[in-house]
C-alpha positions in Angstrom: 51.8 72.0 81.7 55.2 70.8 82.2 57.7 69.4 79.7 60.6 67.3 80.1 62.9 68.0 77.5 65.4 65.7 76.7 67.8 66.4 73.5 64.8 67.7 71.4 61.4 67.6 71.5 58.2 67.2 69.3 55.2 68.2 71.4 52.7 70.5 69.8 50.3 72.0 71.8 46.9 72.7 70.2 44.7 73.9 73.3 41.7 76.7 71.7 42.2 80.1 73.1 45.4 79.9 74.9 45.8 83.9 75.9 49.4 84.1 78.1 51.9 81.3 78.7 54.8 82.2 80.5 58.0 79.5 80.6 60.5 79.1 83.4 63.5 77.2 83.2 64.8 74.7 85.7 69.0 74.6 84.2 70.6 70.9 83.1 71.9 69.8 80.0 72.4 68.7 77.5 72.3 71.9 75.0 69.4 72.5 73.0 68.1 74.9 70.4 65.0 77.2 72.1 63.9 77.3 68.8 62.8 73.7 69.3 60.5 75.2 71.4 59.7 77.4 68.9 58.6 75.1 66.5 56.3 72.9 69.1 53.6 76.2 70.2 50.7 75.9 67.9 51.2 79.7 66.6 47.8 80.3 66.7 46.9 80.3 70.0 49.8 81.9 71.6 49.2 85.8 72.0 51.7 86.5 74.7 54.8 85.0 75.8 57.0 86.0 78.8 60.2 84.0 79.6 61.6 84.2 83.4 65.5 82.9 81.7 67.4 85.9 80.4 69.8 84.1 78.6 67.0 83.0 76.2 66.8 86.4 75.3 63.3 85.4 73.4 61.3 88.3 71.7 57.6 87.9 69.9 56.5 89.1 66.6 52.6 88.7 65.2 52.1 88.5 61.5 48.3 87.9 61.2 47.5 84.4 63.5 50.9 83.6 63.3 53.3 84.4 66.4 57.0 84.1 66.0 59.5 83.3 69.3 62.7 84.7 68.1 66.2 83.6 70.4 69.3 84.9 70.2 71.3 81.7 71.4 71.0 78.5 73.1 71.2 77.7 75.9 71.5 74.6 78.1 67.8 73.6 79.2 66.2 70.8 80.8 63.1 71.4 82.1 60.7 73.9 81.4 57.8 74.8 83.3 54.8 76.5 80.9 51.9 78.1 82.7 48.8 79.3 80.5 45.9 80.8 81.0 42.4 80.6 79.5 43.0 76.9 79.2 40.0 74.8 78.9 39.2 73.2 81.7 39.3 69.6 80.3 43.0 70.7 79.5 44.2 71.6 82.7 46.8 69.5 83.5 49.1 67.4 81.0 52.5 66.7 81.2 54.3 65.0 78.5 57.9 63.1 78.4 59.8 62.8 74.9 63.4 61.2 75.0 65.5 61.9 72.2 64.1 61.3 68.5 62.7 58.0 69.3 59.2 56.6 68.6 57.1 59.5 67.9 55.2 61.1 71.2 51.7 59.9 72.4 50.7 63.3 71.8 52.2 63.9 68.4 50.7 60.5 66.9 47.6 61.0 67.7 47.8 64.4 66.0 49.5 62.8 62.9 46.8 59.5 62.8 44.3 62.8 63.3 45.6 64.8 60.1 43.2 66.6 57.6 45.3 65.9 54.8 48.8 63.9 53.8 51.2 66.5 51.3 54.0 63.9 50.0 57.1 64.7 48.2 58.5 62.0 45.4 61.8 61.1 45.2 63.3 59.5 47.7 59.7 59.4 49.7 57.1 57.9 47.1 59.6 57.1 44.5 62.9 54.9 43.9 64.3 57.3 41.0 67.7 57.7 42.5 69.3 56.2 39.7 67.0 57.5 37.2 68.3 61.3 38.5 72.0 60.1 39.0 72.0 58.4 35.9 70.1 61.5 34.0 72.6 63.9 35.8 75.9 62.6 34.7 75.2 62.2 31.0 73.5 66.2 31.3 76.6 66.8 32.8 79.1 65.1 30.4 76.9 66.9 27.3 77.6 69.7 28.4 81.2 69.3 29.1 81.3 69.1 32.8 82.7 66.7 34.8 80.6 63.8 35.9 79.8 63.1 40.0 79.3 60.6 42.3 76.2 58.7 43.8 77.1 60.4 46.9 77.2 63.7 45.4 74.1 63.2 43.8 72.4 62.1 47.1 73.9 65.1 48.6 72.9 67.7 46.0 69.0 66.2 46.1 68.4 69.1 48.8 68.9 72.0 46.3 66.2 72.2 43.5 67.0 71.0 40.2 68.4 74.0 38.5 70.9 75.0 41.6 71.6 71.2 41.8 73.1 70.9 38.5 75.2 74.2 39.5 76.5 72.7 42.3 77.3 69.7 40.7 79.1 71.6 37.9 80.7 74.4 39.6 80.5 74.2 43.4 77.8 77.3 43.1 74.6 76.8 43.3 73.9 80.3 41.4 76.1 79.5 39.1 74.6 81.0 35.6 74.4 77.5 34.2 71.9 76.1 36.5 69.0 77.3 34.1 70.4 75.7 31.2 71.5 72.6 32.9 68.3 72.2 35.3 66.3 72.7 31.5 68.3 69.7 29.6 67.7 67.4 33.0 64.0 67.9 32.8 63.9 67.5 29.4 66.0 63.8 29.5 64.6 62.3 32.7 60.9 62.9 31.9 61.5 61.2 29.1 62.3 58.2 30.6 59.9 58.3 33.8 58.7 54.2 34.0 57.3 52.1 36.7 61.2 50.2 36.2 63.2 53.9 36.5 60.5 55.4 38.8 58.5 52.9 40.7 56.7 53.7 44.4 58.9 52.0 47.1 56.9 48.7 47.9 54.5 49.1 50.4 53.7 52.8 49.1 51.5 51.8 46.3 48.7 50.6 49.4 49.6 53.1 51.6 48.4 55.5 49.9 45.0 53.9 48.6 44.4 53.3 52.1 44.7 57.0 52.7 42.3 57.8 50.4 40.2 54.8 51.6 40.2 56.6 55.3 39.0 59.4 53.7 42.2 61.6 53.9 42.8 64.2 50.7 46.3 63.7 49.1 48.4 65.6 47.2 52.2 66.2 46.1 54.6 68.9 45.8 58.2 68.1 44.8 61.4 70.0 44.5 61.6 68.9 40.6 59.9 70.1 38.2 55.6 69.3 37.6 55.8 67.6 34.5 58.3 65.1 36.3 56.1 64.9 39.6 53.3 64.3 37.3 54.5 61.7 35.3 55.8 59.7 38.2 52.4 60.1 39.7 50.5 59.0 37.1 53.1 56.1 36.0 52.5 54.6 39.0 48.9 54.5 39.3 48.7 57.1 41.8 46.7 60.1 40.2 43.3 59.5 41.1 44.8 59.7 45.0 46.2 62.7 44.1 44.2 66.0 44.7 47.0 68.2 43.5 50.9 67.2 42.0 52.8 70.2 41.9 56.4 71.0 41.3 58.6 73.3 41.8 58.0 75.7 38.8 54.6 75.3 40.1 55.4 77.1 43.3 55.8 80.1 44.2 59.4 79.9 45.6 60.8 75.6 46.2 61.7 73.9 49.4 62.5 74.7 51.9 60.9 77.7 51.3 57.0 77.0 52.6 55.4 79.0 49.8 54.0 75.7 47.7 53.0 73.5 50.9 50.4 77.1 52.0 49.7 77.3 48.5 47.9 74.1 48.4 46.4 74.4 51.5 45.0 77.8 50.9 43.7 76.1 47.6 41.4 73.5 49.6 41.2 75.2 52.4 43.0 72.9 55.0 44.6 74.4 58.2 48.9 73.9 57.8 48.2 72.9 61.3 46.9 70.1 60.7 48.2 68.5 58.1 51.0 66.5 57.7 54.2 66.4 55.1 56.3 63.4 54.6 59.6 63.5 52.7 63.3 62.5 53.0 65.1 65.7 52.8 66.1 67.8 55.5 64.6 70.6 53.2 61.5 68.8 53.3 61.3 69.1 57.2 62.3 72.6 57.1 59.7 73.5 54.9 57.1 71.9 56.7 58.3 73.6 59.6 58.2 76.6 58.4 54.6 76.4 56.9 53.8 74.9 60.6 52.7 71.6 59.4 53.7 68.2 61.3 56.6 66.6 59.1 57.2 63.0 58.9 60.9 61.9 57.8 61.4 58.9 55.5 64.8 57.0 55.9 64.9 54.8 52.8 65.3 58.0 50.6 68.5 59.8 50.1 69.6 60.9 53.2 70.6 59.2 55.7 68.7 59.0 59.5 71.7 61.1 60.6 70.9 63.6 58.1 67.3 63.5 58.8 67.9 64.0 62.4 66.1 66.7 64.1 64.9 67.8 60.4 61.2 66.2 61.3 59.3 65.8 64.0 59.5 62.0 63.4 61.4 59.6 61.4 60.1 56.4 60.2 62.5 53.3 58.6 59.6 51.7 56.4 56.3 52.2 54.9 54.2 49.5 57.8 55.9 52.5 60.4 54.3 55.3 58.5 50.9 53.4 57.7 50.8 53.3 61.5 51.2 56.8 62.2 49.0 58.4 59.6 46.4 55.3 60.0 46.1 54.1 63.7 47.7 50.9 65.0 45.2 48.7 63.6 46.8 48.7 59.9 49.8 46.7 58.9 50.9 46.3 55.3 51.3 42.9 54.6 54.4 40.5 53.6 52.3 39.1 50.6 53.8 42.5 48.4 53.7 46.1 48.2 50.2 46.2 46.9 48.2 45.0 50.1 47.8 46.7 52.8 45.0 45.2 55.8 43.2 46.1 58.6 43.7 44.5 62.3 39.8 45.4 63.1 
C-alpha cells in the first residue's frame, strides 16, 4: 500500500487482521507531523510497527485494542511506502493520493457516507447561538464586575468549556477560581432564554438531520456547554426525537477535547468509535474526535474560521448540502426552497 502524502493526509485504513506493517520513507518536503500518520492507522488492527527512518524515532504502546505510534519530531516526508502482512487478499493492492485539505478522499467518504452513527456538537455546528452566548457573556460579566469582551474574544474563548471560558474572559486564566461561579450564573441566564429566534438550527440543518434518521443512522449530541443548555436547544428546535442521547459537558466524564463523553456514548449503544463520525466547529471538537478515534467532520459557518479548523478534522465542509453529501451519498441535495427540505436525486 503506498501513500502519497502531500501537506497532510486523511486516509484511514480499515483492512481486518492486519498483523505487521512496516513504513519506509522516500525524503521530500514539505514538513509534516508523523503523527498525521498516526492518526490515519485504524488502531485496531495494527499489532506491530517497524519504521526503516531513524529520525522518526517512532515507538508503540498497546492499551487493550488500541496501539499508540508515539514520535519524537517531525520530519520532512513525502512518500511513504507501508508493507503489511496478513492482508486479505481482496486488499492487496491500493494506493491512495490526498492533496492538501481539499475535498475529502475517495476512501474517507465512503467511510463517512458508511458511518454507524452521526455524534454532533451544538453551537456553532447545529446551532446559530453565537449572539445568544456573546450577548449572555458580557452582561454575566458586567454583573459581576468584570470587564466586558469582544465578539472576537468570545469566538475565540468557545474552545474552552464554559466555566474556564468565563475565566479566561475575566482574568486571562482559565483556572481562575471564578470560573465556577461565573460558568454557574451563564448557565443559569442563557438557558433561560434558549428560542428557535436566539438558538435556531443553521438552515439546511433542520432536514439534514431528519434525513439521517430517515437513512436509518442513530444520532446523538454532546456539547461543551452544559446538558440542560444542549437539551433545550435540542428540543427547541424540533430535534429530540432524532436525538438518541443530548449530553453536555457536566454530563461527561471530563469535556472536549478530552474524548471521555464521545466513548461514553458509544460504549452506551454499543457503536465502534471507528466508525462513527463527529461533526463540530471547534478545533477541540476535532481533537476530541481524534483522540476517541472517530472520523471528524469540520463545520466552517461556526465560530472558527477554515484557518482555524485546518488540519483539526479530517474534512472541512462550507455548508450543510456539503455535509448531507458526505454523511448521505451523492444522490442527496438540500434544496433552495428553505432549510426544511431536503431530496433525493434517485
Amino acid at each position: 500500500l503506498m501513500l502519497k502524502l502531500i501537506n497532510r493526509i486523511n486516509v484511514h485504513l480499515s483492512y481486518p487482521q492486519l498483523g505487521a506493517l512496516h513504513l519506509s520513507h522516500r525524503g521530500g518536503s514539505p514538513p509534516m507531523n508523523p503523527a498525521t500518520v498516526a492518526r490515519c492507522l485504524h488502531p485496531h488492527h495494527i499489532r506491530t510497527c517497524a519504521w526503516d527512518n531513524p529520525r522518526a524515532a517512532a515507538s508503540t504502546s498497546t492499551t487493550g485494542a488500541c496501539t499508540t505510534i508515539n514520535f519524537q519530531k517531525k520530519i520532512k516526508m513525502s512518500v511513504f511506502t507501508m508493507q503489511a502482512t496478513s492482508f486479505p487478499s481482496s486488499s492487496s493492492q491500493q494506493q491512495q493520493d490526498v492533496e492538501g485539505a481539499a475535498p475529502a478522499p475517495s476512501a474517507l467518504s465512503s467511510r463517512l457516507e458508511a458511518a454507524t452513527a452521526v455524534l454532533w456538537d451544538v453551537d456553532g455546528t447545529l446551532a446559530d447561538s453565537t449572539q445568544l452566548g456573546f450577548t449572555s457573556t458580557n452582561a454575566v460579566l458586567a454583573e459581576a464586575g468584570w470587564n466586558t469582551i469582544t465578539l472576537a474574544d468570545y469566538e475565540q474563548g468557545t474552545r474552552y468549556p464554559t466555566p474556564q471560558r468565563l475565566a479566561w474572559h475575566a482574568t486571562g486564566d482559565t483556572a481562575a477560581a471564578c470560573g465556577l461561579v461565573l460558568g454557574a450564573a451563564f448557565d443559569r441566564h442563557y438557558i433561560a432564554l434558549v428560542s428557535t429566534a436566539t438558538a435556531g438550527f443553521y438552515p439546511g440543518i433542520p432536514a439534514l438531520v431528519a434525513a439521517i434518521t430517515a437513512a436509518g443512522k442513530p444520532q446523538t449530541v454532546l456539547s461543551n456547554a452544559c446538558g440542560e443548555y444542549a437539551r433545550a436547544v435540542v428540543r427547541v428546535n424540533g430535534a429530540a426525537a432524532h436525538m438518541m442521547r443530548v449530553d453536555g459537558a457536566d454530563d461527561a466524564p471530563a469535556p472536549k477535547p478530552a474524548p471521555d463523553g464521545l466513548l461514553a456514548q458509544c460504549r452506551a449503544f454499543g457503536w465502534p468509535p471507528e466508525a462513527c463520525v463527529y461533526v463540530g466547529d471547534s478545533p477541540s471538537d476535532g481533537a476530541a474526535a481524534a483522540a476517541a478515534g472517530m472520523m471528524s467532520v469540520g463545520c466552517t459557518w461556526g465560530a472558527h474560521s477554515t484557518a482555524q479548523c485546518q488540519g483539526a478534522f479530517d474534512v472541512l465542509v462550507d455548508s450543510p448540502e456539503h455535509l448531507a453529501k458526505l454523511l448521505l451519498g451523492g444522490a442527496w441535495e438540500l434544496s433552495g426552497a428553505g432549510p426544511s427540505e431536503l431530496h433525493s436525486n434517485t
